[in-house]
C-alpha positions as CSV (number, residue, x, y, z in Angstrom):
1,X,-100.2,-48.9,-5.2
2,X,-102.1,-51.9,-6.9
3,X,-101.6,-55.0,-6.1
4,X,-101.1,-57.9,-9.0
5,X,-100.7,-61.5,-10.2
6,X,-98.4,-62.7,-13.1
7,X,-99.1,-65.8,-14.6
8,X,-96.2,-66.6,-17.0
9,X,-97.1,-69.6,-19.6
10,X,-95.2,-72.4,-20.3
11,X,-92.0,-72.0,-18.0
12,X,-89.8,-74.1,-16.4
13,X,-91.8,-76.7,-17.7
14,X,-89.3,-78.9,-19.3
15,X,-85.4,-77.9,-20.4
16,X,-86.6,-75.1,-22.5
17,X,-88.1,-71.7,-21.7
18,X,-86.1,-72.0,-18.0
19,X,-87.0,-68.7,-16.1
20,X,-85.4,-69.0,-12.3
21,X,-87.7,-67.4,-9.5
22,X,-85.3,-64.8,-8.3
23,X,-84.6,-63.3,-11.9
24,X,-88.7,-63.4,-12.4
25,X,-88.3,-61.5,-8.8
26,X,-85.4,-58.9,-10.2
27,X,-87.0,-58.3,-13.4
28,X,-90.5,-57.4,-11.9
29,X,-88.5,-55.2,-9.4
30,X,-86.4,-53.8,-12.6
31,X,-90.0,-52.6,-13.8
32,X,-90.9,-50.9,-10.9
33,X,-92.9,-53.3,-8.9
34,X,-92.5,-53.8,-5.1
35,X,-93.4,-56.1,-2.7
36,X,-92.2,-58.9,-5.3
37,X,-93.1,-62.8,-4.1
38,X,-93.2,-65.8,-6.4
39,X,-95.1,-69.1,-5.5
40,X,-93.8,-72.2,-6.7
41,X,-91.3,-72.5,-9.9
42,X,-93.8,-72.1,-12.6
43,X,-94.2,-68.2,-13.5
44,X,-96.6,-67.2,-10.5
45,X,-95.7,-63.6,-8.3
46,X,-97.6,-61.6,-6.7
47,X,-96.3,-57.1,-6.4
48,X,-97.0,-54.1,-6.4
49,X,-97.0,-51.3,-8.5
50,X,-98.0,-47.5,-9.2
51,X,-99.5,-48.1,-12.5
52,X,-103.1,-49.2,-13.3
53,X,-102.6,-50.6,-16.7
54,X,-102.2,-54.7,-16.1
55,X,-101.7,-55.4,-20.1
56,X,-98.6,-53.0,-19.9
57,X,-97.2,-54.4,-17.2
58,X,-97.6,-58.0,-19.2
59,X,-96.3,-56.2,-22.3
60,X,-93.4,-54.8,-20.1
61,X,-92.6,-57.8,-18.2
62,X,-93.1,-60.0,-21.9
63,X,-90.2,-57.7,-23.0
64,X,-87.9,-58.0,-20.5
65,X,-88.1,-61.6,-20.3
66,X,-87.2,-61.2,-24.1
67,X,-84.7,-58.9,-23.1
68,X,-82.8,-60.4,-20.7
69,X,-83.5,-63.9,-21.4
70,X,-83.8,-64.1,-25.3
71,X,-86.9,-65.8,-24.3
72,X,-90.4,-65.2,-26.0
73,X,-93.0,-65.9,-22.5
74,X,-96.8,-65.1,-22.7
75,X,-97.2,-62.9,-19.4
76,X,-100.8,-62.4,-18.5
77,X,-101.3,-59.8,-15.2
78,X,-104.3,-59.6,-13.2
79,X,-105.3,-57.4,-10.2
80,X,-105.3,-58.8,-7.3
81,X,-108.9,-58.4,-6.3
82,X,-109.6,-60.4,-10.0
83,X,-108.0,-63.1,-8.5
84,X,-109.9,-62.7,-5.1
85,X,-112.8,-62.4,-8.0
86,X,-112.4,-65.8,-9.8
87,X,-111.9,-67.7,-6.3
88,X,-115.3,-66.6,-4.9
89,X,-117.0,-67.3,-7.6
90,X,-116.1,-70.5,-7.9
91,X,-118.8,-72.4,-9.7
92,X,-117.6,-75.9,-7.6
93,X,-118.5,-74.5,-4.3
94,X,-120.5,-76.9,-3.5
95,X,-119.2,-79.9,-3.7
96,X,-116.0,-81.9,-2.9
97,X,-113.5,-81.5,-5.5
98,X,-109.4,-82.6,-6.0
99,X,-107.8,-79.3,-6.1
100,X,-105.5,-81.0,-8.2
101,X,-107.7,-81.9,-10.8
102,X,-109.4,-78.7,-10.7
103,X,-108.6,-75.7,-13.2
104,X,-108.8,-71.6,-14.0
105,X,-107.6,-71.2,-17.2
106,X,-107.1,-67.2,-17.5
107,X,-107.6,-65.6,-21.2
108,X,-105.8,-63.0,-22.4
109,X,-108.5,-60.8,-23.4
110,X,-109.5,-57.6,-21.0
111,X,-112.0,-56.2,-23.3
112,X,-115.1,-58.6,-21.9
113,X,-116.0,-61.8,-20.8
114,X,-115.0,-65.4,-22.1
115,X,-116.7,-65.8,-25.8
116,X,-119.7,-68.2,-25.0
117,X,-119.7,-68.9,-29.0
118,X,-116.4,-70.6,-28.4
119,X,-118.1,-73.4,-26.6
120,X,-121.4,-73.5,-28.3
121,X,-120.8,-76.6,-30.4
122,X,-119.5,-78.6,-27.3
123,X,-121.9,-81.3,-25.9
124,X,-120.7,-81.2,-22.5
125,X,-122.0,-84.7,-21.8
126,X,-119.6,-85.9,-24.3
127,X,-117.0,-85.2,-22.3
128,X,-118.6,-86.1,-18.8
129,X,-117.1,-86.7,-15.8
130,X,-115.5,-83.6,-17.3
131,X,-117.2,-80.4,-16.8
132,X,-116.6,-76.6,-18.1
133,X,-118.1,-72.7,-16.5
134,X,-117.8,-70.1,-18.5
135,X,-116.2,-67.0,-15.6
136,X,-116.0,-63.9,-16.9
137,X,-112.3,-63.4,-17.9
138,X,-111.7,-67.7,-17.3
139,X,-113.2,-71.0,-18.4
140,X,-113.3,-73.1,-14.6
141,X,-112.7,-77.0,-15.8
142,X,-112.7,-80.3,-13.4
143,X,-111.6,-82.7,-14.8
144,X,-112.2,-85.8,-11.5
145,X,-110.5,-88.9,-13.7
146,X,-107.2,-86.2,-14.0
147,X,-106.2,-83.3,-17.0
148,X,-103.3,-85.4,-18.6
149,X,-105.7,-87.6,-20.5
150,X,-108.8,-85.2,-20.4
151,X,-110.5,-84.1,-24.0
152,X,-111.6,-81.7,-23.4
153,X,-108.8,-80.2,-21.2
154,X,-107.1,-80.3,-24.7
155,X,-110.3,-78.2,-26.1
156,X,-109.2,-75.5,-24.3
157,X,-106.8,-73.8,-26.5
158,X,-106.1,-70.6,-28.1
159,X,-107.5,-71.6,-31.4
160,X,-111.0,-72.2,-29.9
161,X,-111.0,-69.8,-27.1
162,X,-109.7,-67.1,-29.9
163,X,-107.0,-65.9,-27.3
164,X,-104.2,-66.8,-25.6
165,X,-104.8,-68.5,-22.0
166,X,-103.0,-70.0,-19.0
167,X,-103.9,-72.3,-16.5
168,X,-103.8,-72.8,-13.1
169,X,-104.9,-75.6,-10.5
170,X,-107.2,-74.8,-7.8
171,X,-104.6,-75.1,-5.2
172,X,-102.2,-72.3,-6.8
173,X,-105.2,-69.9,-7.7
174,X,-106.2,-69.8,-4.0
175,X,-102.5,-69.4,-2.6
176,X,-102.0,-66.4,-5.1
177,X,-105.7,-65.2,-4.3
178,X,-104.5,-65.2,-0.5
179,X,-100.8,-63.8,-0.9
180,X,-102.2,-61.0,-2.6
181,X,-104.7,-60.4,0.0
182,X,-102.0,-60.4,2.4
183,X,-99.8,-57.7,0.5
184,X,-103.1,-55.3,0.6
185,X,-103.3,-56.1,4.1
């Protein structure tokens, strides 16, 4: 069994797109997963399952939630050692940051690393205190005076990334990072 994270964008966010945490829990257990834990009320589990394919189990879980729901969610999945992955190598190690204000914005794309040409017309000093790293699957962004009002927080969509993406703060990459440790034991 592999262990893995779903990331569900843009629920439970406002009055639309209202997913509730134990039918997230029963659908992922519909599709064969185990194990089945969510964290907070925005689209994060952490399960099990037999299969090694994480873009099916997105496509499968997409479906349901389409399904079930009438509801049209971008589900990204992720292995839960990619997760352990994108918390140690945290490009803000070292240095004191607001977990808060502190972003992984996961990309849709398994086939290689996040598109470097995406970014090559920023001037990151333009948008200082505001900072960018390029991971290999993620773009890590702090944004210190907060994300609501950030530029280039807003940068960061599909258009220029060329794929679809989901974001995180700090604090919920590193409690999914460590629940899914704890369900490989």
């Amino acid at each position: 069994m592999t262990t893995y994270v779903a990331l569900l964008r843009g629920i439970n966010v406002g009055t639309k797109q209202r997913v509730p945490m134990q039918t997230l829990r029963d659908l992922l257990s519909g599709l064969g997963c185990g194990s089945v834990r969510t964290h907070l009320n925005s689209g994060n589990a952490v399960f099990t399952h037999p299969g090694s394919d994480p873009d099916a189990l997105a496509a499968g879980l997409e479906e349901a939630l389409a399904r079930e729901l009438g509801l049209s969610v971008r589900c990204f999945v992720r292995e839960g050692v990619d997760l352990r992955r994108v918390v140690d190598a945290n490009p803000f190690a070292d240095r004191a940051v607001d977990p808060a204000r502190f972003l992984v914005v996961f990309l849709s794309g398994l086939s290689g690393t996040a598109r470097p040409e995406a970014f090559a017309d920023l001037d990151p000093g333009a948008y200082a205190p505001d900072e960018f790293v390029l991971g290999e699957r993620e773009v890590y962004l702090l944004c210190p005076d907060g994300i609501r009002d950030s530029k280039l927080a807003k940068l960061l969509t599909g258009r220029r990334l060329g794929e679809d993406g989901t974001a995180r703060n700090w604090n919920t990459v590193t409690r999914l990072a460590d629940m899914a440790d704890a369900v490989e034991g």
